[in-house]
TIMAR-236370 format. One record per residue (C-alpha): residue in one letter; y, z, x; residue number from 0. Coordinates in Angstrom, 1 decimal. Example, Ala and Ser with C-alpha at 12.3 -4.5 7.8 and 13.67 -1.06 7.14 Angstrom:
<dolums>
A / -4.5 / 7.8 / 12.3 / 0
S / -1.1 / 7.1 / 13.7 / 1
</dolums>
This chain:
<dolums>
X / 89.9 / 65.1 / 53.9 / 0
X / 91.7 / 62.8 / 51.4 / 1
X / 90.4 / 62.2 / 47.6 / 2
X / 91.3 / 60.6 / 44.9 / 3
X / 92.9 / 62.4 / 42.2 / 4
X / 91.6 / 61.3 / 38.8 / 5
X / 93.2 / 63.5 / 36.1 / 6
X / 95.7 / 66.7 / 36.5 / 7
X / 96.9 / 68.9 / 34.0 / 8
X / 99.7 / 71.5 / 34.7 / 9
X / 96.7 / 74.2 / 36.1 / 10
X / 94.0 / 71.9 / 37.1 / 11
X / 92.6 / 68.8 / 38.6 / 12
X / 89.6 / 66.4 / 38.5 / 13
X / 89.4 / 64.9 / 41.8 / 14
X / 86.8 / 62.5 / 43.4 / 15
X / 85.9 / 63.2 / 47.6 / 16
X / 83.8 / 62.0 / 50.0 / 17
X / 81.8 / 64.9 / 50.6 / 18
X / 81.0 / 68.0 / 48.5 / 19
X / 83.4 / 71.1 / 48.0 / 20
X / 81.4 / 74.6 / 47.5 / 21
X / 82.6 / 76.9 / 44.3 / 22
X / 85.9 / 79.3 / 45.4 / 23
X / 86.2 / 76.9 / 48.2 / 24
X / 90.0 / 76.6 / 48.5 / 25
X / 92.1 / 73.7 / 48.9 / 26
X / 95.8 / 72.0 / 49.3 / 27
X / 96.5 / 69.1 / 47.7 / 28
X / 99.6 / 67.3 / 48.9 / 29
X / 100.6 / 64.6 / 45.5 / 30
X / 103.5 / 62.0 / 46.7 / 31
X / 105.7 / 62.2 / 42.8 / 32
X / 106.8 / 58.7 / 41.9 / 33
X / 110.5 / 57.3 / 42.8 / 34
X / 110.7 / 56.1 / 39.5 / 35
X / 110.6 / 58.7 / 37.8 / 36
X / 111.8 / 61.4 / 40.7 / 37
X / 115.0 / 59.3 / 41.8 / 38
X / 114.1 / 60.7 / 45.4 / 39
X / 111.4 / 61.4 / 47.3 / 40
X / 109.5 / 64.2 / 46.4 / 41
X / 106.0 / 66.0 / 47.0 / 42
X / 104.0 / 68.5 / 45.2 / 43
X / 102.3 / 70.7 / 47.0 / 44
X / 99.2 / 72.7 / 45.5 / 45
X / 96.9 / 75.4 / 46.5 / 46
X / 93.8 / 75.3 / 44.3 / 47
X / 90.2 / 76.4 / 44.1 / 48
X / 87.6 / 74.7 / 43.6 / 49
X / 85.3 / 76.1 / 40.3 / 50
X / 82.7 / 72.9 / 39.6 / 51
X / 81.4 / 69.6 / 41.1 / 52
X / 79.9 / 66.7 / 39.7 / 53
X / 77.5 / 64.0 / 40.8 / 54
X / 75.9 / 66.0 / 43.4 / 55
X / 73.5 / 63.5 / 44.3 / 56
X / 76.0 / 60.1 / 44.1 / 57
X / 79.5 / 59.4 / 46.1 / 58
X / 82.1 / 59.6 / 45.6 / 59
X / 81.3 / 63.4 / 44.6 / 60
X / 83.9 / 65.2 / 41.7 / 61
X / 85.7 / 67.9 / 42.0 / 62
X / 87.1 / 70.1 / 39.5 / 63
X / 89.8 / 72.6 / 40.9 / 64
X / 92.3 / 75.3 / 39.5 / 65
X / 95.5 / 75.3 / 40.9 / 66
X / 96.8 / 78.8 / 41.6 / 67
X / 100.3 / 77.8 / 43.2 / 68
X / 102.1 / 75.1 / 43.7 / 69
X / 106.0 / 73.8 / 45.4 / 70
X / 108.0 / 70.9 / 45.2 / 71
X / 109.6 / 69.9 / 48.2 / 72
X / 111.6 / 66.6 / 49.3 / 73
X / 109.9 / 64.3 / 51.8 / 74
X / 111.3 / 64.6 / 54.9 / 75
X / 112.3 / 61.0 / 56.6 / 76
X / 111.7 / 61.1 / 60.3 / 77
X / 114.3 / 59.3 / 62.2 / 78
X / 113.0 / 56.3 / 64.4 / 79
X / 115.3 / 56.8 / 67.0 / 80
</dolums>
């Protein structure tokens, strides 16, 4: 399922989805980092949980997860050939 992340701090994350996400439910959120600030191409990789929701009733629904772990890893490039 992809989201739209709409705030993140350095433990947590406010996210809007297309479909609700119970309490404790866990989740991975793969962020693309910006070039422009990176120089390459990297990726943060989190595994959160999620401990609240918003707009229960409306769409997009919020999110609100903790993020327990986390990695940075380069993109890999496929090759076309």
């Amino acid at each position: 399922m992809e989201g739209e992340i709409v705030t993140m701090s350095g433990n947590g994350v406010f996210m809007r989805l297309p479909s609700q996400l119970r309490p404790n439910t866990r989740i991975t959120l793969r962020v693309s980092l910006p070039t422009e600030i990176t120089r390459i191409p990297l990726q943060l990789l989190c595994q959160a949980r999620v401990v609240g929701q918003m707009g229960a009733k409306t769409y997009p629904f919020g999110i609100g997860a903790i993020i327990d772990d986390y990695q940075i890893r380069p993109v890999r490039r496929h090759n076309g050939a």
